[in-house]
LOZA-43743 format. One line per 10 residues: number of its first residue (from 0); for each residue x, y, z of C-alpha. Coordinates in Angstrom, 1 decimal, decimal comma. Example, Ala and Ser with C-alpha at 12.3 -4.5 7.8 and 13.67 -1.06 7.14 Angstrom:
0) 12,3 -4,5 7,8  13,7 -1,1 7,1 $
//
This chain:
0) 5,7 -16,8 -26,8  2,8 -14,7 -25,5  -0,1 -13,8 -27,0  -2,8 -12,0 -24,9  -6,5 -11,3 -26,4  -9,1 -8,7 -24,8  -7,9 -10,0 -21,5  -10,2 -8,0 -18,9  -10,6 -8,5 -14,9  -12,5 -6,2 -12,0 $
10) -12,4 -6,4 -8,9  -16,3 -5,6 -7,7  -16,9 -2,3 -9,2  -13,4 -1,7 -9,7  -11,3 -2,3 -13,2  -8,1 -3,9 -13,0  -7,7 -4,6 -16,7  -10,2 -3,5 -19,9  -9,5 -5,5 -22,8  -5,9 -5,9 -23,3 $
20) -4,3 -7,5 -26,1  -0,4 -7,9 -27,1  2,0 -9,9 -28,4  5,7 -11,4 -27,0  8,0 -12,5 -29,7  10,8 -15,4 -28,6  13,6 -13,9 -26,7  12,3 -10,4 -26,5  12,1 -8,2 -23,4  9,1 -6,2 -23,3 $
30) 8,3 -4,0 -20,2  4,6 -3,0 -18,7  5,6 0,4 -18,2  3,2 2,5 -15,7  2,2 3,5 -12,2  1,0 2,1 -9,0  -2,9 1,2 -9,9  -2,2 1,1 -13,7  -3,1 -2,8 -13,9  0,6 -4,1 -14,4 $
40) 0,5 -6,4 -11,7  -3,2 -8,2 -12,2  -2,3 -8,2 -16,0  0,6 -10,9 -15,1  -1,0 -12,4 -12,1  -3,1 -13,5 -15,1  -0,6 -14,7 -17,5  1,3 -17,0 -14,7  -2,2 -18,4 -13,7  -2,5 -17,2 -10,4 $
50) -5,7 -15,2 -11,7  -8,8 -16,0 -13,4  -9,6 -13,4 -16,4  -13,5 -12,6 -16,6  -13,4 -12,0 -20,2  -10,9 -12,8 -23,1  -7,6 -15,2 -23,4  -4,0 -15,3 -23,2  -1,6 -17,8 -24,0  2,3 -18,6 -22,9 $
60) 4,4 -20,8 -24,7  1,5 -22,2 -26,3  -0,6 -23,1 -23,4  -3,9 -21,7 -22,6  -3,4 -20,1 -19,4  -6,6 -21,1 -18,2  -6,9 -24,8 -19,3  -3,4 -25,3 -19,1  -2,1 -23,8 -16,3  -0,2 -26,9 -14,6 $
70) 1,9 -27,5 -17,5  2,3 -24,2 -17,5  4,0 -23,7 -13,9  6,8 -25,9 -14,7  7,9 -24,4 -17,3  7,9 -20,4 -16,7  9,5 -18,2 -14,1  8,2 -15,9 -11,8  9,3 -13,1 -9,5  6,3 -11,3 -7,8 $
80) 6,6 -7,7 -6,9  7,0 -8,5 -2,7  10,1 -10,2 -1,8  8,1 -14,0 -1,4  11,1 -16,2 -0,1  11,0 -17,9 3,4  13,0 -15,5 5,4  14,2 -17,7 7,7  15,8 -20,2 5,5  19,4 -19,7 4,4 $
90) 20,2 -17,8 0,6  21,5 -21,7 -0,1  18,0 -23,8 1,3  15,7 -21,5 -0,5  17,7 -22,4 -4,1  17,7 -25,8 -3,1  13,8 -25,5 -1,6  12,8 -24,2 -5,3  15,0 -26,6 -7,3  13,6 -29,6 -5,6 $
100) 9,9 -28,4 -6,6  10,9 -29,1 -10,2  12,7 -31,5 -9,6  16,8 -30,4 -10,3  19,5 -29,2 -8,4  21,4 -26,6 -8,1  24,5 -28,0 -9,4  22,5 -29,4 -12,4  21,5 -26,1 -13,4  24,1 -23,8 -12,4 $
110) 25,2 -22,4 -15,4  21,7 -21,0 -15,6  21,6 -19,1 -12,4  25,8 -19,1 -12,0  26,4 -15,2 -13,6  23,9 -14,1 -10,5  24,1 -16,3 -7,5  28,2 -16,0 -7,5  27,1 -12,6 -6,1  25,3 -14,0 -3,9 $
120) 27,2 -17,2 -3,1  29,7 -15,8 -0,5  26,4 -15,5 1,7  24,5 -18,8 0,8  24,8 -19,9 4,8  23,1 -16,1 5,5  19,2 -16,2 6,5  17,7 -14,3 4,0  15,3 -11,8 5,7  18,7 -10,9 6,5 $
130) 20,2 -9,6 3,0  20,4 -6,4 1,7  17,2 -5,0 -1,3  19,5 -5,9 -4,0  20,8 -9,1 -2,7  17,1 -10,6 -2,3  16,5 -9,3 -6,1  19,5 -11,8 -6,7  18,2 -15,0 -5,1  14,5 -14,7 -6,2 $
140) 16,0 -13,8 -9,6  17,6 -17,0 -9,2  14,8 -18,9 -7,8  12,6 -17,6 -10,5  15,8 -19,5 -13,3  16,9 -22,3 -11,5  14,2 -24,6 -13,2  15,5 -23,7 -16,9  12,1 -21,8 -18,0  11,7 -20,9 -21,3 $
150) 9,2 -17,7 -20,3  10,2 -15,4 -16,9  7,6 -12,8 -15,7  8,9 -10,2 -13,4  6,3 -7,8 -11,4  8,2 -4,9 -10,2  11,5 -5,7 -9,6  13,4 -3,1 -8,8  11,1 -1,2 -6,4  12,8 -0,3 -3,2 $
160) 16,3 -0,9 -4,2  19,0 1,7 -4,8  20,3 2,8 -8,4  23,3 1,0 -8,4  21,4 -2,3 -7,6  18,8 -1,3 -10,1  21,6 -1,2 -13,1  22,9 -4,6 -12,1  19,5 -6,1 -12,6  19,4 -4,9 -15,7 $
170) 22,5 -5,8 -16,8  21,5 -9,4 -15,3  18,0 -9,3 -17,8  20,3 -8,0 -20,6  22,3 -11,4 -19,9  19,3 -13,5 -20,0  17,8 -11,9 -23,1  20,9 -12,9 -24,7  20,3 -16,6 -24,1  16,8 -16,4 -25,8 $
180) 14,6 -16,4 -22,7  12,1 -14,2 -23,0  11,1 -11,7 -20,2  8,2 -9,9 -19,4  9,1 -7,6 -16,8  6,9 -4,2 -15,1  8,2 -1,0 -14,0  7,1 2,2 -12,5  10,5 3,9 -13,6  9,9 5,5 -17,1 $
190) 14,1 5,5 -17,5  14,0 1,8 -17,4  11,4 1,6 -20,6  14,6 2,3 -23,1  15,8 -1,0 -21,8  13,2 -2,9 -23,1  12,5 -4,1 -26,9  9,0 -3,2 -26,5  7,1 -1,7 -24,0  3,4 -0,8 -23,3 $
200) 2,3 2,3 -21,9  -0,3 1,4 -18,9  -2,9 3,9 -17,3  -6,0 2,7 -15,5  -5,8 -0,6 -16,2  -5,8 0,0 -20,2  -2,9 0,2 -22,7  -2,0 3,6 -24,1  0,4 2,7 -26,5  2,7 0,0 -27,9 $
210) 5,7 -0,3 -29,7  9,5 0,1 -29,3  10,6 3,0 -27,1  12,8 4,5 -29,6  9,1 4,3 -31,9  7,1 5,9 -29,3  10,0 8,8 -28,8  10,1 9,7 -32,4  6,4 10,6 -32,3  6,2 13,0 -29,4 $
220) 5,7 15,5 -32,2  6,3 18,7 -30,6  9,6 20,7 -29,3  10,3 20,1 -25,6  12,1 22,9 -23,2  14,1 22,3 -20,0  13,7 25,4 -17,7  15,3 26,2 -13,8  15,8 28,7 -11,9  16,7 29,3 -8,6 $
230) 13,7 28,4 -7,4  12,7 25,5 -8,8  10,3 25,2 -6,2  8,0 27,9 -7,3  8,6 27,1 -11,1  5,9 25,0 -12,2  2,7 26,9 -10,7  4,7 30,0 -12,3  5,3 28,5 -15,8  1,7 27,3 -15,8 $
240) 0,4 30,9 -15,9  2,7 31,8 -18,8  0,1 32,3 -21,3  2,0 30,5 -24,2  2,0 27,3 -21,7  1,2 23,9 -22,6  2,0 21,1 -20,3  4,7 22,0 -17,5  6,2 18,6 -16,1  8,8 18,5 -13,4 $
250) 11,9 16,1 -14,2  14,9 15,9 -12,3  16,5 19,1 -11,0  14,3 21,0 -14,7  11,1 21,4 -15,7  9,6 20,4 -19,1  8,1 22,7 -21,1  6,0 22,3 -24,2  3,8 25,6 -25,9  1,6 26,6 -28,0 $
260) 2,9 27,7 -30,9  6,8 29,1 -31,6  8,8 29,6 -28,3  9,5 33,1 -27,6  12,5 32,8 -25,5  13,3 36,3 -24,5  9,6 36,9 -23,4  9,9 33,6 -21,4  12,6 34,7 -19,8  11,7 38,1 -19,1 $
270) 8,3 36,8 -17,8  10,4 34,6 -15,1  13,0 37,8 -14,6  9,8 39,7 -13,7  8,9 37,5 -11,0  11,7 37,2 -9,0  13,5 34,2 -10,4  17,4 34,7 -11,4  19,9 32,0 -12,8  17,3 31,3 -15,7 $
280) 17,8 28,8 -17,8  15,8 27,3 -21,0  17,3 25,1 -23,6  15,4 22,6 -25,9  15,8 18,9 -24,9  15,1 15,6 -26,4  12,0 13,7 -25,4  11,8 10,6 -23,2  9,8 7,8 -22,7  8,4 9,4 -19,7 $
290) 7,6 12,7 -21,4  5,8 10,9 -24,1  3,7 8,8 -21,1  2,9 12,4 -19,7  1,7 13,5 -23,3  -0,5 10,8 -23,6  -1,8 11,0 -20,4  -2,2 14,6 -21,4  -4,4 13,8 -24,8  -6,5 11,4 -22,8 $
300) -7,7 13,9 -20,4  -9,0 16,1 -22,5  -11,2 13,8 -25,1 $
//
């Protein structure tokens, strides 16, 4: 459904992409997994033809999206990363604005966009610079499906709304994947990367790694410890001068440890004991997707 070949772009002297390449199956939802600046959102300015690549190809559903990018439009979706609707038309005109475009209605496609705009539907008279983060994820969700497209592309969706809105989205992509449309969606949130079918690890505009986040999990390769203290403040600069140190992370209310060689877990805690730090705690934890991204990132720095 997507198939992307040493796609590259700068901006002046800056990179955005370096020669990219993947694949989408049919129906599969792979996630761009990376930070702000790692090239996530030039990457699929490119593939819904909003962007010219300087060097290599990509094609979506078949098209080139270069040569082909009108037939293109009508027949993917899109939801860019900054809430794009007109603000002050109603939740109702905008689905109606964007059905027009291609041509439908709403009525004529409901049963595409009916499981998320009956959230939203109670409001449909409301203006909507007036609704709430997760409400507007809703209508431009809905904006993005109202045309039946085969192919959405979502940059960033969940940035800037809270957790509970967040796991509705999901649940809403988890809906759609089931109906065979295939989603490319990008994320700075490394817990939303076990969602996904795929993902790729982004950094600076270049792709780390791909494959299936249970894949990429399963070869982290080394133990990983979760350590706090009472002063989990202070922990990381501490842990970083214990001698058997590796890489010392902070995630959530712990701190993840890797080291060199075997653990020695009474001289780690008598080193923290020494310094003050009481209520010590150090148990061996399973990797995520975000401790594997940190790894990498980790490997790469020092070639």
């Amino acid at each position: 459904m997507i198939s992307v070949r040493n796609i590259s772009k700068s901006y002046n002297s800056t990179v955005g992409i370096k020669s990219i390449s993947f694949e989408v199956k049919k129906g599969e939802l792979f996630g761009l997994i990376g930070p702000d600046g790692a090239g996530k959102t030039t990457l699929i300015r490119i593939l819904t033809t909003l962007l010219l690549p300087d060097t290599g190809s990509a094609t979506v559903l078949g098209l080139d999206v270069v040569k082909g990018f009108k037939a293109l439009r009508k027949n993917i979706g899109y939801m860019p990363g900054r809430f794009s609707l007109y603000e002050d038309l109603s939740v109702e005109e905008n689905l109606n604005l964007f059905a027009s475009i291609f041509d439908t209605t709403i009525q004529e496609n409901y049963d595409l966009v009916g499981d998320i705009y009956s959230q939203i539907e109670p409001f449909k008279k409301r203006m909507a610079g007036k609704l709430s983060g997760g409400m507007k994820q809703k209508l431009a969700l809905s904006c993005a499906m109202i045309h039946a497209p085969e192919v959405i592309f979502l940059d960033e969706p969940t940035t800037g709304v809270d957790p509970v809105a967040r796991k509705e989205f999901w649940a809403m992509l988890k809906k759609l994947k089931e109906r065979g449309i295939t989603i490319l969606v990008s994320t700075p949130y490394m817990d939303e990367a076990a969602l996904c079918d795929q993902v790729a690890l982004m950094q600076d505009g270049e792709i780390m790694q791909i494959d299936t986040p249970q894949n990429i999990i399963s070869r982290f390769g080394m133990k990983l410890f979760a350590v706090s203290s009472d002063q989990l403040h202070a922990l990381p600069r501490l842990l970083r001068q214990y001698e058997q140190s590796r890489t010392v992370f902070l995630s959530g209310d712990t701190i993840h440890l890797t080291i060199k060689g075997d653990i020695d877990m009474a001289g780690l805690q008598t080193f923290l004991s020494n310094h003050g730090h009481q209520q010590v705690e150090i148990k061996e934890v399973s990797p995520s997707v975000e401790d594997c991204f940190l790894e990498l990132l980790t490997k790469m720095n020092h070639l």
